[in-house]
C-alpha positions as CSV (number, residue, x, y, z in Angstrom):
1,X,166.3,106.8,54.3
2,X,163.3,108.7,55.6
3,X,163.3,112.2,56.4
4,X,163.9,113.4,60.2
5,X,160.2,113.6,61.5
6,X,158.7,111.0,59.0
7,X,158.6,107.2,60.6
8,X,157.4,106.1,57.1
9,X,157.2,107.9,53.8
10,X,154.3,105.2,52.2
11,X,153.2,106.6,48.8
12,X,149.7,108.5,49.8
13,X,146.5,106.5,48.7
14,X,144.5,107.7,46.4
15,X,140.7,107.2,47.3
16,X,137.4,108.2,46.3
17,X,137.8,109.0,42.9
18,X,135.2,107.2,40.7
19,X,137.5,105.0,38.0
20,X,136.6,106.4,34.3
21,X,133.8,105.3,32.4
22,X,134.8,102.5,30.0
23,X,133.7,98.6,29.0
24,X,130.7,99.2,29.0
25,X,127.8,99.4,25.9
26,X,127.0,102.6,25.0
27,X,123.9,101.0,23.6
28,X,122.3,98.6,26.2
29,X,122.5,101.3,29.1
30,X,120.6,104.2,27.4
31,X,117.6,103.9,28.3
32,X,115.7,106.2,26.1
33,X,118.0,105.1,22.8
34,X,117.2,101.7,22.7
35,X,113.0,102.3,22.8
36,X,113.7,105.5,20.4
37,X,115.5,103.4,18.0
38,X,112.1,100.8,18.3
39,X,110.0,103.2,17.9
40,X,110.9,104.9,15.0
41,X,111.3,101.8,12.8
42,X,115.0,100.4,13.7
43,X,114.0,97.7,15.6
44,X,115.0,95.1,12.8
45,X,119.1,96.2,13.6
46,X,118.9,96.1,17.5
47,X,121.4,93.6,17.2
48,X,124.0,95.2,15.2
49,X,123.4,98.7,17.3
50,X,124.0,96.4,20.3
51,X,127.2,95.1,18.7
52,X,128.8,98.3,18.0
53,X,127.8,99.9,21.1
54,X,129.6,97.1,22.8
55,X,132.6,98.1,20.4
56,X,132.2,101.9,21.2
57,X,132.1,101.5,25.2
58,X,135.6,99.3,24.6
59,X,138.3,101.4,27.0
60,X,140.4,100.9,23.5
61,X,137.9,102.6,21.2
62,X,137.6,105.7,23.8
63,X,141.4,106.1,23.9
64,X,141.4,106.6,20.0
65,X,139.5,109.4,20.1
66,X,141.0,111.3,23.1
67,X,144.5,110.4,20.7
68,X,142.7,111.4,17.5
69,X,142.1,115.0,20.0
70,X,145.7,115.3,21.7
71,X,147.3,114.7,18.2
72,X,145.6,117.4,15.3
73,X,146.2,117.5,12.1
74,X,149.5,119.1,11.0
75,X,149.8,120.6,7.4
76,X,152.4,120.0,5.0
77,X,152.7,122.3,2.4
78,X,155.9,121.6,0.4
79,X,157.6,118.9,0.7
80,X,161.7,119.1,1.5
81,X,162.4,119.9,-2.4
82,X,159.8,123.2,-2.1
83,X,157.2,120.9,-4.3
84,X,154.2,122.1,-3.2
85,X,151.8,118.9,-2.0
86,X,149.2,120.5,0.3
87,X,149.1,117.3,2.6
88,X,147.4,116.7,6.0
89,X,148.8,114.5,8.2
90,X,146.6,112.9,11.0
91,X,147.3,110.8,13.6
92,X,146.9,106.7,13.7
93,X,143.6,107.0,15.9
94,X,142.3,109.2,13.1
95,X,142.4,106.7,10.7
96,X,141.3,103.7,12.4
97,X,137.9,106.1,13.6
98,X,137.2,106.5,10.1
99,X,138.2,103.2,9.3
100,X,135.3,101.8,11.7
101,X,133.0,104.4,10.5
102,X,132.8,103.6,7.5
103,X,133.2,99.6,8.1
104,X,130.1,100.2,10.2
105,X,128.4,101.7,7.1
106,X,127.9,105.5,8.7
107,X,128.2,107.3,5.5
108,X,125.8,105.2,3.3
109,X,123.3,102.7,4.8
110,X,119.7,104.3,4.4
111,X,121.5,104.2,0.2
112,X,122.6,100.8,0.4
113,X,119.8,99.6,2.2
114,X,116.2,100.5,1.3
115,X,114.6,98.9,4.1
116,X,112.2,101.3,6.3
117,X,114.0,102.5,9.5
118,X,117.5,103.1,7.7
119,X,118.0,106.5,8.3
120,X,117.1,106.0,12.3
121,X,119.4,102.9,12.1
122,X,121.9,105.1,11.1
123,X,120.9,107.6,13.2
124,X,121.4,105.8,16.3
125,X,124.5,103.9,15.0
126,X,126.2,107.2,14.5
127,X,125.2,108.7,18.0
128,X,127.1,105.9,19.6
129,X,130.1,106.6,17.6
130,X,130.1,110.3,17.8
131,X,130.7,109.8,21.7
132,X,133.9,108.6,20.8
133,X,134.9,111.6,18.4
134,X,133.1,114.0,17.3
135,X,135.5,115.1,14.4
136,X,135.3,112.1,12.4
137,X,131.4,112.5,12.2
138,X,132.2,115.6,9.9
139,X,133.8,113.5,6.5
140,X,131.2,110.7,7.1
141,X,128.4,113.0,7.3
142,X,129.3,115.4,4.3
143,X,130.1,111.6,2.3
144,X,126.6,110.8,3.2
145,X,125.1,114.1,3.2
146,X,126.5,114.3,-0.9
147,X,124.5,111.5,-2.3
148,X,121.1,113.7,-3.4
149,X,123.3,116.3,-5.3
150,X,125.5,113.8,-6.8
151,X,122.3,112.3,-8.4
152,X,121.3,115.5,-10.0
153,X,123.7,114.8,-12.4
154,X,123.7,111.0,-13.5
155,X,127.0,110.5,-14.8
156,X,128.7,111.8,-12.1
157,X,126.8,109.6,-9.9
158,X,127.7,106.3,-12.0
159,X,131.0,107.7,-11.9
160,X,131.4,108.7,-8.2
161,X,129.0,107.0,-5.9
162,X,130.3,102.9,-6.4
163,X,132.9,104.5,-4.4
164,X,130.9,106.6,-2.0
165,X,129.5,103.6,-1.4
166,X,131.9,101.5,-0.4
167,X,132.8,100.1,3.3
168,X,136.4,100.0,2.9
169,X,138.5,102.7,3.9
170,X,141.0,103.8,1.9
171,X,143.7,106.4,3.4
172,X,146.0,106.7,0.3
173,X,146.1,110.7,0.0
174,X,148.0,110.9,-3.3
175,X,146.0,108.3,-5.5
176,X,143.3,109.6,-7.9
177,X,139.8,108.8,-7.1
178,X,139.5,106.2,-9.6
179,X,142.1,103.9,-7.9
180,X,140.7,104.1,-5.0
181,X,138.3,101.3,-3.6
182,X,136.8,103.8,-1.5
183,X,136.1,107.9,-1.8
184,X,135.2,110.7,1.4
185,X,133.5,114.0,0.1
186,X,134.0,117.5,2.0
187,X,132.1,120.6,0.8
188,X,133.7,124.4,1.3
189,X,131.0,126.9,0.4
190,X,131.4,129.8,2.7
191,X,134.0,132.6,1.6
192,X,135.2,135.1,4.4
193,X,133.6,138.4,3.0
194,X,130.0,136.4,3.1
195,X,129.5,133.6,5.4
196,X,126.1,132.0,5.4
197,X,125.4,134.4,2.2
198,X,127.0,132.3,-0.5
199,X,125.5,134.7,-3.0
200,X,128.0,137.1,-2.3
201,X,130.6,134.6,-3.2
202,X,133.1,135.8,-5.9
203,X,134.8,132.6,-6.9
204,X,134.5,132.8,-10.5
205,X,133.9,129.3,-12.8
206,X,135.1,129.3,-16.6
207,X,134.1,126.9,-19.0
208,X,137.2,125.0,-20.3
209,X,136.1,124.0,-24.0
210,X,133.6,126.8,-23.8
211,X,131.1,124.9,-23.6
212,X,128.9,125.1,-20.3
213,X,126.1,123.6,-18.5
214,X,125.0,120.4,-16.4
215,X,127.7,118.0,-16.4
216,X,131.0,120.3,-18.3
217,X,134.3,121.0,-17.1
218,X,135.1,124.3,-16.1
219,X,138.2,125.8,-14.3
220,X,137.5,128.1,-10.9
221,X,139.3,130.8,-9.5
222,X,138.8,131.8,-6.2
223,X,139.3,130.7,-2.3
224,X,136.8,129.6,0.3
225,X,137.2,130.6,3.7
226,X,136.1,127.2,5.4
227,X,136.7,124.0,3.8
228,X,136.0,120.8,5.9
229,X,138.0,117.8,6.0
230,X,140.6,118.8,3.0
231,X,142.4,115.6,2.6
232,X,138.6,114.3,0.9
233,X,138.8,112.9,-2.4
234,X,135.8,115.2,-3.8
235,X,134.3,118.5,-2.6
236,X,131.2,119.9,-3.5
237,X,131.3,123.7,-3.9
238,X,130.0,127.0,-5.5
239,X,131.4,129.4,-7.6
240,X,129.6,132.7,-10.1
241,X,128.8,131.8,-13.8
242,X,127.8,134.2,-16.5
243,X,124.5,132.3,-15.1
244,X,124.8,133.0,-10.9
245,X,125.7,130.7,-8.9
246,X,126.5,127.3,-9.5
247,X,126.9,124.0,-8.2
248,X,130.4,121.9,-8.8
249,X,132.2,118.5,-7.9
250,X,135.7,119.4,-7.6
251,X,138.3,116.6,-7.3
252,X,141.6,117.3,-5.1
253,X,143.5,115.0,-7.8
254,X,142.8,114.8,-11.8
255,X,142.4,111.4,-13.4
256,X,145.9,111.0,-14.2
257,X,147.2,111.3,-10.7
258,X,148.1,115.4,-11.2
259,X,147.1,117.5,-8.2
260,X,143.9,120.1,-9.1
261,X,144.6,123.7,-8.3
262,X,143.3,123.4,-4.8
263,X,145.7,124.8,-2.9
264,X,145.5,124.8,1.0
265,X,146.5,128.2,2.9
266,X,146.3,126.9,6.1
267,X,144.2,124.8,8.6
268,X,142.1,126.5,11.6
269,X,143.2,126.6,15.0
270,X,140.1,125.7,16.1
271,X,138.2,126.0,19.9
272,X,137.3,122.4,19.1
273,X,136.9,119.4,16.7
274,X,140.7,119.4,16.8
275,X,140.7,115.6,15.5
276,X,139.5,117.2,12.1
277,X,141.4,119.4,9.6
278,X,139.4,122.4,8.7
279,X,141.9,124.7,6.3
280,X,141.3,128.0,3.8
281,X,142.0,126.8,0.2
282,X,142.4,128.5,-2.6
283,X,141.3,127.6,-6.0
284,X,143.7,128.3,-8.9
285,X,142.6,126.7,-12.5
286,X,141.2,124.2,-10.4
287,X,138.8,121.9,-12.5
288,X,135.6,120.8,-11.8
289,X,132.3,119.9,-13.0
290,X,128.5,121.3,-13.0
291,X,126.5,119.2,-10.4
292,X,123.0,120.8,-11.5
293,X,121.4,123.4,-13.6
294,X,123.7,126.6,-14.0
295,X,122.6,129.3,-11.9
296,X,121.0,126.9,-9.7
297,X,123.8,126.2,-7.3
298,X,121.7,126.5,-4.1
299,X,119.1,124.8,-5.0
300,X,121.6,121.8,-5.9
301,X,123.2,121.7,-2.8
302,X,120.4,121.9,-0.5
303,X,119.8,118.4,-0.5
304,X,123.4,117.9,1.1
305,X,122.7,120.8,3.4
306,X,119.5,119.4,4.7
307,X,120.8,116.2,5.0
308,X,124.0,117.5,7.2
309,X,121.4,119.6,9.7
310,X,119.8,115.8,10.5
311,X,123.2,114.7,11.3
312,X,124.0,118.3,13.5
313,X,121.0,117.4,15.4
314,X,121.5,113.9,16.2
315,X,125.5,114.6,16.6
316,X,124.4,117.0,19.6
317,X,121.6,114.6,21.0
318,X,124.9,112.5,21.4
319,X,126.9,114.7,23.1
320,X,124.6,115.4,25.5
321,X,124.3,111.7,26.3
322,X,128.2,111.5,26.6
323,X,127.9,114.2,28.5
324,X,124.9,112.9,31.0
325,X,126.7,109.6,31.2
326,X,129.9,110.6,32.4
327,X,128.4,112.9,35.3
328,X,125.7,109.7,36.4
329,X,128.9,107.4,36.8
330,X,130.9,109.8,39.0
331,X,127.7,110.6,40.7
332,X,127.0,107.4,41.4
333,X,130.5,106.7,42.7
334,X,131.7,109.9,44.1
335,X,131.1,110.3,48.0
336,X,130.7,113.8,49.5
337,X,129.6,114.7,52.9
338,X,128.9,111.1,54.2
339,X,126.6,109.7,50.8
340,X,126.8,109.3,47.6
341,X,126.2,112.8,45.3
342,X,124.1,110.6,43.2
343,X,122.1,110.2,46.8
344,X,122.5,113.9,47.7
345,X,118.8,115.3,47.2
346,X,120.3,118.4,44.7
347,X,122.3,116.5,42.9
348,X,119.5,114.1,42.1
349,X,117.8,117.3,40.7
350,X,120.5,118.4,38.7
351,X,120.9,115.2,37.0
352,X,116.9,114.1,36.4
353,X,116.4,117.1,35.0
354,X,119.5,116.6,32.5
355,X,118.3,113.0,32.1
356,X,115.1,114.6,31.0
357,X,116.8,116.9,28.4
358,X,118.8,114.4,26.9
359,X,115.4,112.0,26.3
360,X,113.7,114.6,24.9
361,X,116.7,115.2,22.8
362,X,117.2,111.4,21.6
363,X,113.4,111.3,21.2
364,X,113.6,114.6,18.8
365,X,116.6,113.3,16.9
366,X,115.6,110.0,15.9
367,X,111.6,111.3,15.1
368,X,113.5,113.6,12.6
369,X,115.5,110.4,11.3
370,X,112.2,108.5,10.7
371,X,111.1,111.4,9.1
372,X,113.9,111.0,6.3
373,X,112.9,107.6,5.6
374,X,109.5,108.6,5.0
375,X,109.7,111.4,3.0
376,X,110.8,110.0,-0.6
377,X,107.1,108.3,-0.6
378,X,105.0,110.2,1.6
379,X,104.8,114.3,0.7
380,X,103.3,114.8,4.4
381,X,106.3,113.4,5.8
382,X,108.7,115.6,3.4
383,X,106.6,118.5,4.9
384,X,106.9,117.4,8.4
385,X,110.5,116.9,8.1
386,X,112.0,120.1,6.1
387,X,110.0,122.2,8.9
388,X,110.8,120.1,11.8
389,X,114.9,119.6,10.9
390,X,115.1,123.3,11.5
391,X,113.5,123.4,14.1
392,X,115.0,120.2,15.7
393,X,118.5,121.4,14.5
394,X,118.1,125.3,16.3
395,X,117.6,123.7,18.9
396,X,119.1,120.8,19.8
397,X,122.2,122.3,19.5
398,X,121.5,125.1,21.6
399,X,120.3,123.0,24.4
400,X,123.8,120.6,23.9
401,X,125.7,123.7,25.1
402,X,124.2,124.1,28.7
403,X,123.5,120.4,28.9
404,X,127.2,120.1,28.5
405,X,128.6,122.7,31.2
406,X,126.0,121.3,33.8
407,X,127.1,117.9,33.2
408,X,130.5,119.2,33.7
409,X,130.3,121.1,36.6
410,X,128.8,117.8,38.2
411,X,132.7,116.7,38.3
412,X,133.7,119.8,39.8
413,X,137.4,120.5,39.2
414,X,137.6,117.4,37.8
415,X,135.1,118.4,34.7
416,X,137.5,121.0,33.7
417,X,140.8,119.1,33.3
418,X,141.8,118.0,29.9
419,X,142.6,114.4,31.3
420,X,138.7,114.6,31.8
421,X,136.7,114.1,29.3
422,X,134.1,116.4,30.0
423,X,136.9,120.0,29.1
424,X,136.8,117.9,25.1
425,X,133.1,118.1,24.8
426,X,132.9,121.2,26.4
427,X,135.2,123.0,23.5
428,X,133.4,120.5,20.8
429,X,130.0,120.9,21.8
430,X,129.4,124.8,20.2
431,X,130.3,123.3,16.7
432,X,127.1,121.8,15.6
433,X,124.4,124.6,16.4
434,X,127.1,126.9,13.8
435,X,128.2,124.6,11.4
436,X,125.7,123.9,8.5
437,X,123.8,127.3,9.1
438,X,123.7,129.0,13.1
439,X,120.6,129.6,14.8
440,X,119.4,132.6,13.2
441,X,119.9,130.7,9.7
442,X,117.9,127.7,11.4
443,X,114.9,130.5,12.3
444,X,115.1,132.1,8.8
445,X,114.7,128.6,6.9
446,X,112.0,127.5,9.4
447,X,110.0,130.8,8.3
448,X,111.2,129.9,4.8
449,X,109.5,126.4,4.6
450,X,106.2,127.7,6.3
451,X,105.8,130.7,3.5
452,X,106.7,128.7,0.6
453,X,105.8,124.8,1.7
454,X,102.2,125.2,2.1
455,X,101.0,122.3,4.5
456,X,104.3,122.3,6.6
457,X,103.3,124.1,9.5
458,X,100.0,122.1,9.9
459,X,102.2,119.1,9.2
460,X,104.3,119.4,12.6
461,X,101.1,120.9,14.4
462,X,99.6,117.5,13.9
463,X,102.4,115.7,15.0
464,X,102.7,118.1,18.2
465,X,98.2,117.4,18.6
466,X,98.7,113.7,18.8
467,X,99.7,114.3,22.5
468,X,96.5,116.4,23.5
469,X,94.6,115.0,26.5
470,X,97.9,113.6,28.0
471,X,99.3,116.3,30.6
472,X,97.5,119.8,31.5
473,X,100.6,121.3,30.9
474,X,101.3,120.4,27.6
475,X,98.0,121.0,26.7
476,X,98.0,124.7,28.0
477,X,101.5,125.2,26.6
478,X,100.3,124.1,22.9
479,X,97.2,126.6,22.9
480,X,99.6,128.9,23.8
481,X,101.8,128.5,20.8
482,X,98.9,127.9,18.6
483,X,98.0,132.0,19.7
484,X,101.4,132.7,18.8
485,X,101.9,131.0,15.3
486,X,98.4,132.8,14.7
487,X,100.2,135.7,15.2
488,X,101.9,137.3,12.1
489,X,103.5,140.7,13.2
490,X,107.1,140.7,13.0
491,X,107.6,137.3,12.0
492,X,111.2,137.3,11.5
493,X,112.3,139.6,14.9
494,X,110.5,137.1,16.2
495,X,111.5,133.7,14.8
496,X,113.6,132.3,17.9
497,X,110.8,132.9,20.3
498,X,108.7,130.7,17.5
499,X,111.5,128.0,17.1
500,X,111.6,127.6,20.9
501,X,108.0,126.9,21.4
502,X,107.8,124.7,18.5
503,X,110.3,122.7,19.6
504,X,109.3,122.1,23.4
505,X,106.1,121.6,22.0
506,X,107.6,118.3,19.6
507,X,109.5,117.1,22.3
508,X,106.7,117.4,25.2
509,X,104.0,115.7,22.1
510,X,107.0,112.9,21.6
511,X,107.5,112.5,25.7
512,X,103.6,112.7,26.8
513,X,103.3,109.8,23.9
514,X,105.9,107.5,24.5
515,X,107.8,108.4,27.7
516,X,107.2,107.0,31.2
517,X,104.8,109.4,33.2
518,X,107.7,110.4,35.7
519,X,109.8,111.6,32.5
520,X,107.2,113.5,30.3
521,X,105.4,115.3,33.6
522,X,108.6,116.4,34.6
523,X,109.5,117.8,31.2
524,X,106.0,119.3,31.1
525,X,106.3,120.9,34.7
526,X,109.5,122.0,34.5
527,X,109.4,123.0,30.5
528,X,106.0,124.0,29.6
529,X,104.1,125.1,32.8
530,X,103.9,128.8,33.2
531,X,106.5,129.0,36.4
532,X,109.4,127.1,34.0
533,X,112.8,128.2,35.4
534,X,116.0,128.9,33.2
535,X,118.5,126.1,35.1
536,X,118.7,123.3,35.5
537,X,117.7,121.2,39.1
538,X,114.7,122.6,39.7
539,X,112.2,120.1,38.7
540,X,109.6,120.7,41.0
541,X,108.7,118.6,44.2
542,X,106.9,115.3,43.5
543,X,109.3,114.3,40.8
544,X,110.4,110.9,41.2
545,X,113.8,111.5,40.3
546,X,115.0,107.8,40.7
547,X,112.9,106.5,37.8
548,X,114.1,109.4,36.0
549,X,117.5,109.0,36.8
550,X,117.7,105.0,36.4
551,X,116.6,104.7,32.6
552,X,119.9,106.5,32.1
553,X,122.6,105.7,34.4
554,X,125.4,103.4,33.3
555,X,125.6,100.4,35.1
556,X,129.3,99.2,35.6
């Protein structure tokens, strides 16, 4: 019965709202991916990144990771009898993320396959999946990211990497490592009294049989402040020696199916990555093993490090792209004041000039993938690249951030609802420019590599001079940092102004290149000229923003 006044109480239509962004391939509509992924020397798996962009644009495959998000991790410390088990629990979508992850080879191919362009095909494979969640990148990559230190010490790489290597998935948390047909790897370094300086770590290793060295058993004591994705199989760590700091591969279960002293406190309630456990742990006659020289526990562990910045960079390259594409689609759907915002001449602005960030950004990332494939057989390469991943990885992330918000306030109320999912890569995009060293760290190391790695500065200037001639702006803009690396008062004070510059100037040298004209003048005008502004949408007149905007809009 209707309601005095009301001759028909219909349900209210619903109208103008874009439908979300799903079946679709991640793959074939981006653009500046596909020819990146050419490029760089990936071209021979343009099938299979086809294929699994197909399978990460599937409305299915985007629901498990806004599931994997709206259902964290829950830690289970005793079980009902007070036994203490020191179990994670995830949710289904977890698992089956991880499961395809590593199906998909994400944690192992440029090891498994040793054809040129394995790193970028990775590289390009894992942006796709990372736009899906970005908390199951973090087990793959440190599983990936462990191989070079494992192989400092060559029986616990026969031992341990058949399983690393492995594309099954195995989920059983209370079966020892070597029952197992496959392994993940975490690391926990950091401890809270020093952060990013692991030399002030206390954590204190004891050889067992008193003997010590490369490859012995010794018990730690200690705790570690962060320690990523606790339910691994393995962690690489550090702990003090009568030597300094050392290097170890601590398993979270002995050989005979006995749980190691590794005992978590509690898991992080966390701004983001809430699909992945992050927990304080304590180490209490945990055993573990030398990975390494004693003493040399940085040094042994760098390999993973650098290895984990590639994937940081690349991991926020994707999130922009998320990001980008979910703002194009409801631009291109959304109608406001008689047109189409994606016809509205500010709102083409805004979004050219994040399509051109994003490009630059894919074009950075995968340049710094290609550069891991060289360097085992080319020593200008490995100079190129340890330079150019800090660099890349400063700044990448940094630009992620306010790529992120812009895209998000192109869905106006909309961007910040959970339901959205804009608000979940707003609160996950910070993540990568801190984890595996923050921006400061990033500047420090680049400063690091020029001083002691003679040839890696002129290395990435050479790359950056390949452009010259193309655009008057990019020209202008590289004498200008050539003035400035010349330069060498107050290096350090002065490192993030350095970082910058190099880094426009790799990205404008990769655009002016490779890029359309319309994409690599607008980066140039807007990045490099001497009137550059600090927002975004305000590319300056003459850009054609439809070109711009086309080699990145989803088509569906």
């Amino acid at each position: 019965m209707s309601q005095p006044g009301f001759v028909n109480q219909q349900p209210l239509e619903a109208f103008n709202q874009p439908p979300p962004l799903e079946n679709y391939n991640l793959f074939a509509h981006d653009t500046p991916l596909r020819e990146a992924l050419r490029r760089e020397g990936g071209q021979w798996a343009e099938e299979q990144v086809n294929d699994f962009g197909a399978l990460m644009g599937r409305s299915e495959t985007l629901r498990l990771g806004e599931l994997a998000n709206r259902h964290p991790p829950t830690l289970r410390t005793h079980d009902r009898l007070g036994h203490r088990i020191d179990e994670v629990e995830f949710h289904p979508a977890w698992h089956e993320l991880l499961r395809i992850g590593i199906a998909h080879q994400h944690h192992s191919l440029p090891w498994t396959n040793e054809r040129a362009g394995a790193h970028v095909v990775r590289a390009a494979l894992n942006m796709l999946r990372h736009q899906v969640d970005e908390g199951v990148s973090c087990p793959l990559t440190m599983t990936f990211a462990v191989v070079p230190s494992l192989r400092l010490q060559p029986e616990l790489a026969a031992e341990w990497l058949p399983r690393v290597f492995s594309d099954v998935y195995d989920s059983r948390s209370a079966t020892p490592a070597s029952e197992k047909r496959g392994v993940l790897f975490g690391m926990a370094l950091t401890e809270r009294q020093g952060g990013s300086d692991v030399q002030a770590n206390t954590t204190r290793a004891v050889p067992v049989r008193g003997k010590s060295g490369p490859g012995e058993e010794y018990e730690l004591e200690g705790h570690k402040w962060f320690c990523s994705a606790p339910m691994s199989d393995a962690f690489l760590t550090l702990a003090q020696t009568a030597k300094g700091l050392s290097c170890f591969l601590l398993p979270r279960l002995l050989p005979d199916g006995t749980r190691n002293g590794f005992h978590l406190q509690r898991l992080k309630d966390k701004l983001g990555n809430r699909s992945n456990a992050s927990s304080e742990v304590e180490f209490r006659n945990a055993r573990a093993r030398m990975v390494g020289e004693e003493g040399c526990g940085v040094s042994a562990i760098i390999e993973m490090v650098r290895h984990t910045r590639l994937d940081c960079a690349f991991g926020s390259a994707a999130t922009m792209r998320r990001a980008l594409a979910e703002a194009l689609h409801y631009a291109a759907q959304r109608r406001a004041f008689g047109k189409r915002l994606l016809e509205q001449p500010l709102m083409r602005n805004v979004l050219a000039d994040l399509c051109v960030e994003v490009e630059a950004a894919t074009a950075m990332a995968l340049r710094l993938a290609r550069g891991f494939d060289e360097s085992p057989h080319d020593e200008a390469a490995r100079k190129f690249t340890r330079l150019a991943t800090a660099v890349g990885k400063y700044w990448i992330t940094k630009r992620a951030v306010a790529v992120v918000a812009e895209a998000l306030e192109g869905l106006g109320g909309n961007g910040y609802i959970e339901e959205f999912p804009l608000a979940r890569l707003y609160r996950d995009v910070p993540l990568n420019s801190i984890w595996e060293g923050s921006g400061n760290v990033q500047c420090l190391e680049m400063l690091r590599a020029v001083k002691k790695d003679a040839g890696t500065l002129e290395m990435i200037l050479l790359e950056i001079r390949a452009a010259h001639g193309g655009n008057r702006h990019f020209d202008s803009f590289t004498d200008r940092l050539e003035r400035e690396l010349a330069d060498s008062s107050q290096l350090e004070a002065r490192a993030r102004r350095l970082a910058e510059l190099l880094a426009l100037a790799l990205q404008g040298s990769l655009l002016v290149r490779h890029a359309p004209p319309e994409v690599s003048d607008a980066f140039c005008a807007s990045r490099l000229a001497g009137d550059a502004r600090l927002v975004f949408g305000t590319l300056p007149q003459g850009t054609d923003f439809g070109v711009v905007i086309e080699r990145s809009l989803p088509k569906i």
